[in-house]
Residue frames as qw, qx, qy, qz and C-alpha x, y, z in Angstrom:
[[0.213, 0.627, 0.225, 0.714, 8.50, -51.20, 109.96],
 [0.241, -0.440, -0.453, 0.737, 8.87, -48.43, 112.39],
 [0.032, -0.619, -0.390, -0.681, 6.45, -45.87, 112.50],
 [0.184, -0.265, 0.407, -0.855, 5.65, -42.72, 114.80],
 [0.029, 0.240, 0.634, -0.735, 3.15, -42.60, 117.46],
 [0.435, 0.492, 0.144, -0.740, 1.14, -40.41, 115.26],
 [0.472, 0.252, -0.519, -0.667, 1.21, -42.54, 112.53],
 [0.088, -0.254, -0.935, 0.233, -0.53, -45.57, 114.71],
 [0.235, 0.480, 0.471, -0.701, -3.14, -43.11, 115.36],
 [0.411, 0.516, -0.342, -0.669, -3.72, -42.17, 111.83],
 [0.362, -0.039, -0.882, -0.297, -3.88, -46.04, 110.64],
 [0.128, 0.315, 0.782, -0.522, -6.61, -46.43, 114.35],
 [0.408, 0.479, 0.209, -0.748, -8.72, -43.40, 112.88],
 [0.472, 0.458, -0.502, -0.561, -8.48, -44.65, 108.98],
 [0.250, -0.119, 0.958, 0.075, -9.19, -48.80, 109.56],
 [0.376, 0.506, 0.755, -0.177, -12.54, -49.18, 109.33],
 [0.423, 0.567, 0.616, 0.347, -12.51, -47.42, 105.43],
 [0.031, 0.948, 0.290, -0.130, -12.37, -43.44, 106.33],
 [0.413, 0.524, -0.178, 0.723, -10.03, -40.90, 104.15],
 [0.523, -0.301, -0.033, 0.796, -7.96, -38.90, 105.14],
 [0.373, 0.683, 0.406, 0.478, -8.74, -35.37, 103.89],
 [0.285, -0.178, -0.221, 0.916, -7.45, -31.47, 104.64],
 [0.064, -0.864, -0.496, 0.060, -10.03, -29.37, 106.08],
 [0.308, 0.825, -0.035, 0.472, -9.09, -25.26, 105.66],
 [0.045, -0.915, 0.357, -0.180, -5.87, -24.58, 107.75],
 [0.359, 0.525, -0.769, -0.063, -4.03, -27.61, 107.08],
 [0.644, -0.126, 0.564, -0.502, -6.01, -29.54, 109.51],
 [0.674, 0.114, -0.668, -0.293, -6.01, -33.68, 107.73],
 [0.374, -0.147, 0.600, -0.692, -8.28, -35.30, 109.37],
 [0.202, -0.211, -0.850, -0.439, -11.59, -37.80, 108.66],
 [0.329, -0.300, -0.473, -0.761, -14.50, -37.80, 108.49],
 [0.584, -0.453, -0.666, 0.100, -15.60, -39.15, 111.68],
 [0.343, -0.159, -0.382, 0.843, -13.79, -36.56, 113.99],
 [0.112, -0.851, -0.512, 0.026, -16.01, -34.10, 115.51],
 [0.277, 0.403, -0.053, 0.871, -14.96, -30.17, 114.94],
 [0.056, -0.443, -0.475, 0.758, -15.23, -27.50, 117.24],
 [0.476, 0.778, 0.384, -0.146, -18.08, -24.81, 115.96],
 [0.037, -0.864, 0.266, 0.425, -14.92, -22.79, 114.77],
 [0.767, 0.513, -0.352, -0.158, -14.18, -25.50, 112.44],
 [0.019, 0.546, -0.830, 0.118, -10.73, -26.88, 114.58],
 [0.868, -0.105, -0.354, -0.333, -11.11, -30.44, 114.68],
 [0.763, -0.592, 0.143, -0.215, -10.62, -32.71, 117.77],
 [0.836, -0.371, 0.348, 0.205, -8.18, -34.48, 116.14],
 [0.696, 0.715, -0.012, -0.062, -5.84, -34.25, 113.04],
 [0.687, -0.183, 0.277, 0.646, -2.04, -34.13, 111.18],
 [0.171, 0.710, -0.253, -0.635, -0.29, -32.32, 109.09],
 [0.830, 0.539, -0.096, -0.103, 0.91, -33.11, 105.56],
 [0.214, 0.552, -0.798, 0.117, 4.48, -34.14, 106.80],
 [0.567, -0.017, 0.712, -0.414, 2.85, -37.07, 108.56],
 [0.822, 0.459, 0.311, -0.130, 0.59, -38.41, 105.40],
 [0.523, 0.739, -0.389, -0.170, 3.66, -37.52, 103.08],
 [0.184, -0.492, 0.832, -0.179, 5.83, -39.64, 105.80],
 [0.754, 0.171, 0.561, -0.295, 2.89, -42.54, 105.32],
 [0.919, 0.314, 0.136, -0.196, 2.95, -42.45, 102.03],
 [0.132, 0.789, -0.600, -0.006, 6.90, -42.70, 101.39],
 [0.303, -0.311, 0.874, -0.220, 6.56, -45.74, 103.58],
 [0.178, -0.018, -0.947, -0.266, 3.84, -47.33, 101.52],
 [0.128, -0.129, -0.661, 0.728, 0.78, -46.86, 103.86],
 [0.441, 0.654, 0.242, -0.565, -1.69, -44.09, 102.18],
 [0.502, 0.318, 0.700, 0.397, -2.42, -43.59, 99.25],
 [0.117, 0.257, 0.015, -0.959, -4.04, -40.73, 96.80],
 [0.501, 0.475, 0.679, -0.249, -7.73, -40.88, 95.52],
 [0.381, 0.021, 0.609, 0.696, -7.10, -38.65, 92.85],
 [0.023, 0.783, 0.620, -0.049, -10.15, -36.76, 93.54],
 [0.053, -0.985, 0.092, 0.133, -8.03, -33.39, 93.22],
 [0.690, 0.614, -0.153, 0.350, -5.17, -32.61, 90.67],
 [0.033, 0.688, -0.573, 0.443, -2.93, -30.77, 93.43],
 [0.569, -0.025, -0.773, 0.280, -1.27, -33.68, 95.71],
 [0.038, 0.138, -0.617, 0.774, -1.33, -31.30, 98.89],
 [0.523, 0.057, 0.508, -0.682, -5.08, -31.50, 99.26],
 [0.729, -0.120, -0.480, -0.473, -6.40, -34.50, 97.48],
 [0.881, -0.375, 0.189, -0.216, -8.12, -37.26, 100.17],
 [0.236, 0.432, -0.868, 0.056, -5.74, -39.93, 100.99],
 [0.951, -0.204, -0.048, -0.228, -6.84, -43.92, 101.79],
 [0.339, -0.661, 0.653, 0.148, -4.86, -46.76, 102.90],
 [0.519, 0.485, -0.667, -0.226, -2.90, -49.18, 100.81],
 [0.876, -0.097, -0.446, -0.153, -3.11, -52.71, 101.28],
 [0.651, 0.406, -0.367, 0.526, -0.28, -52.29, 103.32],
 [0.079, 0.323, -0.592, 0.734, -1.33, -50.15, 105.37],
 [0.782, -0.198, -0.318, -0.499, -4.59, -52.01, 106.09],
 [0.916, -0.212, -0.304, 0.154, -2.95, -55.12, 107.44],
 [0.259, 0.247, -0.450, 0.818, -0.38, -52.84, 109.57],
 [0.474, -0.406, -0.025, -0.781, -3.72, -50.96, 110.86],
 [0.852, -0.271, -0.371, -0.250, -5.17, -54.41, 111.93],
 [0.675, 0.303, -0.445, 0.505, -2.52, -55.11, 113.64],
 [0.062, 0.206, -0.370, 0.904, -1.56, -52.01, 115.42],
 [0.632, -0.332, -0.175, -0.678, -5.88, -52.24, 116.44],
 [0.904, -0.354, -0.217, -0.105, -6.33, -55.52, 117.67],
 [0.408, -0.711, 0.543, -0.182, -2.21, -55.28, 119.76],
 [0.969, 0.111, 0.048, 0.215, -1.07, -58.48, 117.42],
 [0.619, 0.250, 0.032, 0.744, 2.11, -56.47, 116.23],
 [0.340, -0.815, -0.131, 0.450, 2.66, -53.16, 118.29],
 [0.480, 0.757, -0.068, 0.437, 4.89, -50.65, 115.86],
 [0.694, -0.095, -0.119, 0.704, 8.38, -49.89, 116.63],
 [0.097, -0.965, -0.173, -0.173, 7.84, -45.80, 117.95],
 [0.524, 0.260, -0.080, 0.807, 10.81, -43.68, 117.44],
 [0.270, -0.787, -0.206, 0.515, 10.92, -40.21, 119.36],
 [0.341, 0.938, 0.012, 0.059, 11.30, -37.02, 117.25],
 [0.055, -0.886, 0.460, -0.020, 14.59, -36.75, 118.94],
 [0.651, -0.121, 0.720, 0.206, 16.03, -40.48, 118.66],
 [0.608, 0.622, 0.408, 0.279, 15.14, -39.96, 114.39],
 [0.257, 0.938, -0.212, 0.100, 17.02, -36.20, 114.20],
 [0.400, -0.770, 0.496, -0.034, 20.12, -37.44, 116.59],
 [0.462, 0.610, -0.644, -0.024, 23.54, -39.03, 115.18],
 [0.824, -0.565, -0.024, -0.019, 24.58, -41.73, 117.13],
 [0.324, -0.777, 0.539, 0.031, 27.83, -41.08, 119.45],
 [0.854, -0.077, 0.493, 0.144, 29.32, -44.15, 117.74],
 [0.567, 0.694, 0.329, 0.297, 29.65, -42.47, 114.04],
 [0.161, -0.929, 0.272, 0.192, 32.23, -39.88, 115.42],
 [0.818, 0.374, -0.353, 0.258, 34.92, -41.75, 114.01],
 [0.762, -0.201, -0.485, 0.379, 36.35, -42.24, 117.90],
 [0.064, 0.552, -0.111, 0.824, 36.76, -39.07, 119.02]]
């Protein structure tokens, strides 16, 4: 399974049992991360990132809040034994570039 950069980080920060959860200005993040006093935390995503997780099987929802966009998210079994993984450097994730995932490839021109 190929997954960003940022979503290796997000399974690092979420192994050891901590949601996911969106703090006020879209800031999803856990509970561990230290905020500045202004509230920005040190570390976080957005919600195209956790929607991109869970598409792939990864998070989950807790169900602790009727609107998807801000209920907590955990991981699926799935993405547990990816997490391990990607932690302990048994199984590295295949890490695409924003621009290698938007770009056609020069082969699909139909010869031109």
């Amino acid at each position: 399974m190929e997954i960003s950069a940022t979503q290796a980080r997000v399974l690092k920060e979420m192994v050891d049992g901590h949601r996911l959860f969106q703090l006020r200005g879209g800031f999803w993040t856990t509970s561990q991360t230290a905020c500045s006093e202004s509230g920005i935390p040190s570390w976080s995503v957005d919600i195209r990132t956790v929607r991109a997780m869970e598409a792939k099987g990864l998070l989950q929802r807790c169900r602790v809040e009727v609107a998807e966009w801000k209920d907590n998210r955990t991981l699926t079994q799935a993405g547990y034994a990816l997490a391990d993984s990607v932690v302990s450097g048994a199984a590295a994730p295949a890490v695409q570039s924003r621009a290698t995932q938007q770009e056609p490839s020069q082969g699909s021109q139909g010869g031109k």
